[in-house]
N, C-alpha and C positions, 0 to 999 in steps of 0.2 A: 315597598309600601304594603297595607292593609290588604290592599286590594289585588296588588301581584297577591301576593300570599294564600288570598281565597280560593281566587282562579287557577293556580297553583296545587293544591289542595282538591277542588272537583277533578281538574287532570288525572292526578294518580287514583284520588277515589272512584271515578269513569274508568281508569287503567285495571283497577282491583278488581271493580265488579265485573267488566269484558272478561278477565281473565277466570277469574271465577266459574262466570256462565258458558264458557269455553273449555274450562277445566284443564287449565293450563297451570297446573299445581305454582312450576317453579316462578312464573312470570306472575302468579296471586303472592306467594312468598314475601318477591323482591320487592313489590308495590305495598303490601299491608303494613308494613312499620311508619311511610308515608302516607297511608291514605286513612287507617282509622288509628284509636278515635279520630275526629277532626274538632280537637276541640275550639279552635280558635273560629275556625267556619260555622259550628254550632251557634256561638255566641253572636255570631254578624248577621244569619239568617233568622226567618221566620218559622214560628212554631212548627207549621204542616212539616218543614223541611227537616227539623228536629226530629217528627216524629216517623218519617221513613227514614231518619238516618240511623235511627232504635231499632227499626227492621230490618233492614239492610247491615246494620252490623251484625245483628244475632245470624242471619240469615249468612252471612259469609263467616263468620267465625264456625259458625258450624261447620260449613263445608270443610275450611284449614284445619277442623281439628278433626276430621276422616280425615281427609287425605295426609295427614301428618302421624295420625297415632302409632302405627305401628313402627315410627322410625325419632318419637319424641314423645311421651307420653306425658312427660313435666309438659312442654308445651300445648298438648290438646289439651289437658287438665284446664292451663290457665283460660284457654281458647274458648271451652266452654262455659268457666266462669261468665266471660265477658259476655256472652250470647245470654247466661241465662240472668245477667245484669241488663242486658237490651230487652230481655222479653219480661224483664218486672217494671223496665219504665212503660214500655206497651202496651203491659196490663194497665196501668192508670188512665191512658187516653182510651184503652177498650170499655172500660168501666164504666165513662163518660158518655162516649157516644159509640157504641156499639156497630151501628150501622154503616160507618165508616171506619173500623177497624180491628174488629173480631174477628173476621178472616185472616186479617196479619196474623194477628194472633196466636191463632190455631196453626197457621203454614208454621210460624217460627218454634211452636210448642212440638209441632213434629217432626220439626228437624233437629231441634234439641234433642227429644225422645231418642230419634235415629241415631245419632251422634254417640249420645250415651250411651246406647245399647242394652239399657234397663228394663225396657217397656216391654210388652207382646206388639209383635207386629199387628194383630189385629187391631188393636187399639190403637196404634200410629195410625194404619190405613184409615181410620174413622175420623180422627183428627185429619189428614188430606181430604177427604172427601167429604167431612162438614167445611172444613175451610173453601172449597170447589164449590159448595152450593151456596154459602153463603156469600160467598163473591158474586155468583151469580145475577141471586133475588138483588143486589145491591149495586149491581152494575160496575163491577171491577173487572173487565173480562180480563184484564193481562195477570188478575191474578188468580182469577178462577184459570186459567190456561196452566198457570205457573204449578198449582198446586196439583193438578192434573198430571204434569209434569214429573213433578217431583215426587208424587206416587208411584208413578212407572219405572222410575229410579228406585226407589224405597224395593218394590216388589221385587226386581230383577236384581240386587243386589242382597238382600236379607231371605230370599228364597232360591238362592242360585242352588241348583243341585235337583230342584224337583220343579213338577208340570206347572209353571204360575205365568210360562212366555204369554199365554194368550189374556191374561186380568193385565200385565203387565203391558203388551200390546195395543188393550183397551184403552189404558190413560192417557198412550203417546197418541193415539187416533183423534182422542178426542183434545186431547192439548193443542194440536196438529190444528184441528176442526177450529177452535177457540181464535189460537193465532190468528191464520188465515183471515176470521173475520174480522179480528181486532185491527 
């Protein structure tokens, strides 16, 4: 039925995203042919769910096309398509109403950036940490946490080799701090 089908559907999409934020490359893999798109799930829910289902796709596509590129490169290629197809629909709802969703925004524009490897890191860093403050002023703490986060990954992974452990340190402290309260 419809409805197995949906419930079915958040399962492995829950299965994706855990493994994901886990970074359990092979176990996000086996799950992501099942879990996105979800196009039939789209169609049955309500817009809000629509529109973190735009950032949570860009936002895990990116991750699968790091952890993929250097063993599938057709693959990351397409991976980032899809992400940077998720963050032109997000632009539309950020356009809108801003206040509820320019910090998506900006987290997924800097993990695309990341992903691709095109940008200056300083300019990534600025897009995390407008996205961190703007979650803030706006009362998203899980994802001013999140970008916080993914800063501190951004930093220790795109400056490995030189002095940046303690800026990189700084994001997990305070991501750490964010959680905690959240």
């Amino acid at each position: 039925s419809d409805k197995n089908d949906v419930q079915l559907g958040w399962l492995y999409y829950l299965k994706y995203m855990m493994a994901v934020f886990l970074c359990d490359v092979s176990a996000s893999l086996e799950a992501e042919p099942l879990a996105i798109p979800l196009k039939k799930l789209i169609k049955q829910t309500g817009s809000s769910t629509r529109i973190l289902q735009f950032f949570h796709e860009g936002i895990l596509c990116c991750f699968l096309a790091t952890a993929t590129n250097h063993k599938n490169k057709k693959r990351s290629k397409k991976l980032l398509a899809r992400a940077k197809k998720a963050m032109d629909s997000l632009q539309s709802f950020a356009s809108v109403c801003p206040s509820n969703f320019k910090n998506k925004l900006l987290l997924l524009q800097a993990e695309l950036e990341t992903a691709s490897g095109k940008t200056k890191s300083s300019e990534i860093i600025h897009l995390y940490r407008e996205s961190a403050r703007i979650a803030k002023e706006e009362g998203f703490t899980q994802d001013e946490a999140l970008a916080q986060e993914k800063a501190g990954y951004h930093v220790l992974h795109m400056h490995e080799g030189t002095n940046t452990a303690s800026e990189a340190q700084s994001h997990f402290d305070q991501a750490i701090r964010i959680y905690e309260d959240y």
